[in-house]
C-alpha positions in Angstrom: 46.9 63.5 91.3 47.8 62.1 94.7 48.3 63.9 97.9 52.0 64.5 97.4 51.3 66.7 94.3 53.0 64.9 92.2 51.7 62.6 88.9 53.0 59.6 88.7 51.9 56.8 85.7 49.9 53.8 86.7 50.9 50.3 85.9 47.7 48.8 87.0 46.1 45.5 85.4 44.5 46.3 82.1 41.7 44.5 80.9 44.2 42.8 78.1 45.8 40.7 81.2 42.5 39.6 82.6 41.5 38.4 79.0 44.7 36.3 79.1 44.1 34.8 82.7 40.6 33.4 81.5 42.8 32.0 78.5 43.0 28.4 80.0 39.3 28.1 80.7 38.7 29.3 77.0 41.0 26.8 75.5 39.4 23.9 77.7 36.2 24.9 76.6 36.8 25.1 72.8 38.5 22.0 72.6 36.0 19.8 74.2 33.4 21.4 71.9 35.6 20.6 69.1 36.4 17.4 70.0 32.7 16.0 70.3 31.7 17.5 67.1 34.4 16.0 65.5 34.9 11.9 64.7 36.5 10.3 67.5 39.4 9.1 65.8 41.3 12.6 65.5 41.5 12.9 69.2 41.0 16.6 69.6 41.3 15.7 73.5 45.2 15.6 73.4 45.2 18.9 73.1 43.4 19.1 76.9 47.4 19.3 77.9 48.0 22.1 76.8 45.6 24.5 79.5 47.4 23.8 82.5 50.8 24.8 80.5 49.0 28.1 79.8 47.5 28.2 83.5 51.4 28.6 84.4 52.2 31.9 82.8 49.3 33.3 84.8 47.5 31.1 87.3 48.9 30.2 90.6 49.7 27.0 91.7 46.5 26.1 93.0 44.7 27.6 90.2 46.9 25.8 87.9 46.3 22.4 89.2 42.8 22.7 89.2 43.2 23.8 85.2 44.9 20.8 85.2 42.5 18.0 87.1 39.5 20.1 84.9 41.6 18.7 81.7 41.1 15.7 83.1 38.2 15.2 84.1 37.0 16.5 80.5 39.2 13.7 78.8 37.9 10.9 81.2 34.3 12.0 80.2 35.3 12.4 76.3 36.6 8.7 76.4 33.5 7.5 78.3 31.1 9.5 76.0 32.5 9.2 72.4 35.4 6.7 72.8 35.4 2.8 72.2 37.1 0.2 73.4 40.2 0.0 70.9 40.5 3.4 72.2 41.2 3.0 75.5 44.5 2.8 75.4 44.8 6.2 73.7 42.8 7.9 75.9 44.7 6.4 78.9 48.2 7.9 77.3 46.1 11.2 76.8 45.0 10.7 80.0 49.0 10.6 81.7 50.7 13.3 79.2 47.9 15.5 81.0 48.9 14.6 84.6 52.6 15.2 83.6 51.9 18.7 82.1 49.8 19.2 85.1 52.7 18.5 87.6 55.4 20.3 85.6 52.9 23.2 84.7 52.9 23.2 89.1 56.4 23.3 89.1 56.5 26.4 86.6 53.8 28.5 88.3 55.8 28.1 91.6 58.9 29.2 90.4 57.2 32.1 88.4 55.7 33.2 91.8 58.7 33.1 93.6 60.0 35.5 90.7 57.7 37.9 91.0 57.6 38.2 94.7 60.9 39.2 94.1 60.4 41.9 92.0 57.7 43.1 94.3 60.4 43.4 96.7 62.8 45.1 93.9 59.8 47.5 93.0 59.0 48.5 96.4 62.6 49.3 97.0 62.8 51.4 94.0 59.4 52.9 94.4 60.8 54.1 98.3 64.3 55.0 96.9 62.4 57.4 94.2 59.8 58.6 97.4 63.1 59.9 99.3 64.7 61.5 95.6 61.4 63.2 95.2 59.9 63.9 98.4 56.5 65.3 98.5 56.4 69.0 96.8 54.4 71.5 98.4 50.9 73.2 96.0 51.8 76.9 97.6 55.0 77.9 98.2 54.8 81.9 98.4 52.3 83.8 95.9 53.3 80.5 93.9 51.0 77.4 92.8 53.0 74.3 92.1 53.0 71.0 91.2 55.2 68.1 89.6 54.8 65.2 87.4 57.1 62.2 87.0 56.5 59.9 84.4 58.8 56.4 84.5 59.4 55.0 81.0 59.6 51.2 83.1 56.4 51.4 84.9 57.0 48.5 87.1 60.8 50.1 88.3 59.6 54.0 89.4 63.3 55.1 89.5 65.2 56.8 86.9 67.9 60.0 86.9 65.5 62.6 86.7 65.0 64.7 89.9 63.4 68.3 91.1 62.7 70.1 94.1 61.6 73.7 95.4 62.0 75.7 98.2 60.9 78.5 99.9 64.0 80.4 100.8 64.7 84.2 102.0 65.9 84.9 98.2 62.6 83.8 97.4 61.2 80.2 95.8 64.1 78.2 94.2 63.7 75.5 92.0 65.4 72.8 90.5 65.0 70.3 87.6 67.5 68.1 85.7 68.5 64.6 84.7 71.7 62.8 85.1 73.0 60.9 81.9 72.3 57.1 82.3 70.1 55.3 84.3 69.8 52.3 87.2 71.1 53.0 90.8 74.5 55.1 89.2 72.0 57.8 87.6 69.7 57.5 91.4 72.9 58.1 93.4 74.0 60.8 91.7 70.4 62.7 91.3 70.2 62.2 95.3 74.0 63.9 95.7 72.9 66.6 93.6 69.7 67.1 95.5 71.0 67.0 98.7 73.6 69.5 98.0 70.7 72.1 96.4 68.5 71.9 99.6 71.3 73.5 101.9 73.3 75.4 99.1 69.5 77.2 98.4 69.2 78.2 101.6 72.7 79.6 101.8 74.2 81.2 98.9 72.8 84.6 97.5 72.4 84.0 93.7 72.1 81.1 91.5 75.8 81.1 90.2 76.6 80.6 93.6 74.2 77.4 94.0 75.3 76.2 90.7 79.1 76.2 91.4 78.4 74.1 94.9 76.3 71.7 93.0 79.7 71.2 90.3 82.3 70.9 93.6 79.7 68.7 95.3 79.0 66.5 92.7 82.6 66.5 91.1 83.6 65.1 95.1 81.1 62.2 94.6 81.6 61.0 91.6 85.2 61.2 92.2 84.7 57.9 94.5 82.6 56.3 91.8 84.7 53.8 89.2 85.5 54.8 85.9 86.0 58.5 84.4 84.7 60.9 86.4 83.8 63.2 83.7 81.4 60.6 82.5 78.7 61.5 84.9 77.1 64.6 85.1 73.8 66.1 84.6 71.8 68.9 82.9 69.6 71.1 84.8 67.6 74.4 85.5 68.0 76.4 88.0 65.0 79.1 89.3 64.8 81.6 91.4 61.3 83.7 91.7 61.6 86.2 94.4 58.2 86.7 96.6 58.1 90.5 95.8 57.7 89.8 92.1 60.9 91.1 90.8 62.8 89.4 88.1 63.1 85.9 87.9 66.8 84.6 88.0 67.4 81.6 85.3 70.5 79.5 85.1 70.3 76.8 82.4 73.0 74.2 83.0 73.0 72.6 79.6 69.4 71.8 79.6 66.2 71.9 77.3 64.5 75.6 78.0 61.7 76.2 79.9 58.1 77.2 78.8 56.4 80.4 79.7 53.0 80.6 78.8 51.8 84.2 79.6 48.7 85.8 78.1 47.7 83.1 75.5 51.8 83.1 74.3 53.8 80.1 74.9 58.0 81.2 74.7 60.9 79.0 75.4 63.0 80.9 77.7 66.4 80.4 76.2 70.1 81.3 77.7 72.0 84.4 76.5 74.9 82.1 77.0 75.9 78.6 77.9 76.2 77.5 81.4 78.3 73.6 81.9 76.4 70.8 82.8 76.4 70.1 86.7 79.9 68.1 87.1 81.7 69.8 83.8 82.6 73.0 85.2 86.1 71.8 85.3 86.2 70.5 82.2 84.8 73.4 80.3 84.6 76.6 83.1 82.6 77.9 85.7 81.2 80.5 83.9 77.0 80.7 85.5 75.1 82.9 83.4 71.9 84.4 85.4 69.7 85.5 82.9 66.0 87.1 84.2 62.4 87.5 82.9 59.3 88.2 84.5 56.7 86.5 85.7 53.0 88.0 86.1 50.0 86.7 88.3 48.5 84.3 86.5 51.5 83.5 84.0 52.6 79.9 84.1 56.0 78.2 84.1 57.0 74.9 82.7 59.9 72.8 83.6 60.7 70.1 81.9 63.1 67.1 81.3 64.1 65.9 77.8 62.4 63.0 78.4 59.1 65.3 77.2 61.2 67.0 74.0 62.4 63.2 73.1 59.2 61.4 72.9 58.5 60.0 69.3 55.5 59.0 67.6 55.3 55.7 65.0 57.2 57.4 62.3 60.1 58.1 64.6 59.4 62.3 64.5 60.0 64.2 68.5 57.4 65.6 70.7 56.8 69.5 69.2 56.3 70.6 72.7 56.1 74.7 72.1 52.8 73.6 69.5 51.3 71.6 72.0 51.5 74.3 74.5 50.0 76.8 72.5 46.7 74.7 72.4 46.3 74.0 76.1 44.1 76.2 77.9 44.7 75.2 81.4 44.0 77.6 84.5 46.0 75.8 86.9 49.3 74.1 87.4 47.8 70.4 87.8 46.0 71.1 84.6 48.5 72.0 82.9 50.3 69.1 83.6 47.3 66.8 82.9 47.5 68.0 79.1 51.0 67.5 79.3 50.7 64.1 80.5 47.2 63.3 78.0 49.7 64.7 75.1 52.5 62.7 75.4 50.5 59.4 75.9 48.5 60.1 72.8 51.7 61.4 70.9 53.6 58.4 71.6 50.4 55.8 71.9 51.6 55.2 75.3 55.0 54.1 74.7 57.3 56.6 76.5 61.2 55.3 76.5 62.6 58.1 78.8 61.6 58.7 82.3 59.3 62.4 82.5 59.5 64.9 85.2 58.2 68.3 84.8 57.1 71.2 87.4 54.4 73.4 86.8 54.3 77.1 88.6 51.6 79.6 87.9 52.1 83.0 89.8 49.2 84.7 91.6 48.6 87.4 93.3 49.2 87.3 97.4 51.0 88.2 100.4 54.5 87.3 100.0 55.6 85.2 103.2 58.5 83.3 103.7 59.2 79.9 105.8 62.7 78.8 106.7 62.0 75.2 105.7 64.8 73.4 107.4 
């Protein structure tokens, strides 16, 4: 876990890409064995041409030259050790088609460089786009432990629809999780209009049907300047509120997957009495906001969750049976919690997840309630 709290999947180099970098060196290597313990006549050495064409998927230009005048050199010493003089021509043509793939294979790595440089760029955008959505989440807020994973189904783009946030307000710590339909910048834009509108409404309105209703006219005015139906883009998402002197929790489920609350051993989804609209529907279908309340003991823990976690699929195509997997942690702390979470699904799916992940983990403990007006 990093020093913002939050998880986040690596996309490091695995050993599998440094196997294929030391690919052109391996072919060199096998086909000048082969060709001097082969006869002379089936010319194994043509094949020499093909490492620096390899060297280009992976090698930079430099290194992919240097593949290339290694070829070379090999062939000039195969013709001079095993070759004859009728030969010489062949080895001579050998000899060219190298220096051509060579040249061309230079071309290639230049232009796959310039490519990737460029999605570096991309990446760094979208991995400081998704830094601003999901700015750094406090471990304490109140008598509350917290902490936040976000898993992105494309490792190399860290941006998706899913979003989250909590604050420590005079009602008490309120929290927010959902995911806008769609991905790409549409889904980013309309996760960071939805944010921005729960950090002041928190702050400001006394329950959560109040929050939720600002987040429907706030959203409803932005995607009214975006193309196309409006009623296209919304999002699901929970709404908590888990006052500092321990009282009920308030819950407002805006058409999204329940949470978990794993108290004594017992692992319950924490269902609506009644539907609440999506954020951006209320028009469409009524603002009707159900607050619905449970409790929430020291050392009971919370789990929010996108769908992204309910939705992943192993090889035979079946979901993710989250409430089973719960029942088997035995985790003491948010960030463990979330570690078995994360463990879970990557085993589940053998590391193929196709929906960006976020979930927030709260465990209550016992404390002095304090509040911290955080704007």
């Amino acid at each position: 876990m990093n020093c913002s709290g939050r998880f986040w999947r690596s996309a490091g180099s695995s050993p599998g890409e440094q196997v294929v970098r030391l690919a052109p060196l391996a072919l060199i290597a096998i086909i000048t064995v082969v060709a001097f313990v082969t006869p002379s006549n089936l010319h194994f050495s043509r094949f020499l041409s093909l490492a620096p064409a390899l060297a280009a998927s992976v090698w930079p230009v430099v290194g992919t030259v240097v593949i290339g005048a290694l070829a070379a050199a090999l062939d000039v010493v195969i013709a001079a050790t095993i070759g004859s003089v009728s030969e010489d021509l062949t080895h001579l043509f050998t000899l060219a088609v190298i220096v051509g793939a060579t040249a061309a294979a230079a071309c290639a790595s230049h232009v796959r460089q310039q490519r990737e440089r460029t999605l570096a760029d991309v990446r760094s955008v979208a991995e400081t786009t998704q830094t601003v959505l999901l700015r750094p989440m406090p471990h304490r807020l109140g008598r509350l432990r917290i902490e936040a994973l976000y898993l992105a189904a494309a490792a190399q783009a860290r941006v998706g629809g899913d979003f989250y946030e909590a604050l420590e307000t005079v009602h008490g710590v309120r929290l927010i999780i959902g995911d806008v339909r769609g991905k790409g910048l549409p889904a980013v834009g309309m996760a960071s209009a939805i944010l921005g509108c729960f950090r002041e409404a928190a702050y400001d309105e006394p329950d959560l049907a109040r929050v939720a209703g600002r987040l429907d006219v706030s959203t409803g005015r932005y995607t009214a300047l975006l193309p196309g139906d409006r009623m296209e883009y919304f999002a699901t998402a929970v709404l908590v509120e888990i006052p500092d002197d321990g009282s009920a929790v308030g819950i407002v489920n805006l058409g999204h997957p329940p949470p978990l609350l794993l108290s004594a051993g017992m692992v319950r989804e924490v269902t609506p009495t009644a539907p609440s609209p999506p954020i951006n529907m209320g028009a469409l279908v009524g603002e009707d906001y159900r607050i619905d309340t449970f409790s929430l003991a020291a050392e009971d823990q919370l789990l929010l969750y996108t769908d992204g976690v309910t939705e992943t699929r192993d090889h035979t195509g079946a979901f993710f049976p989250l409430v089973q997997h719960a029942g088997q942690w035995d985790a003491d702390s948010p960030s463990r919690l979330l570690g078995q979470l994360h463990s879970d699904l990557v085993h589940f799916s053998h590391g193929r997840l196709d929906d960006d992940i976020a979930a927030i983990a709260v465990r209550a403990a016992a404390g002095t309630p304090s509040y911290r007006r955080g704007r």
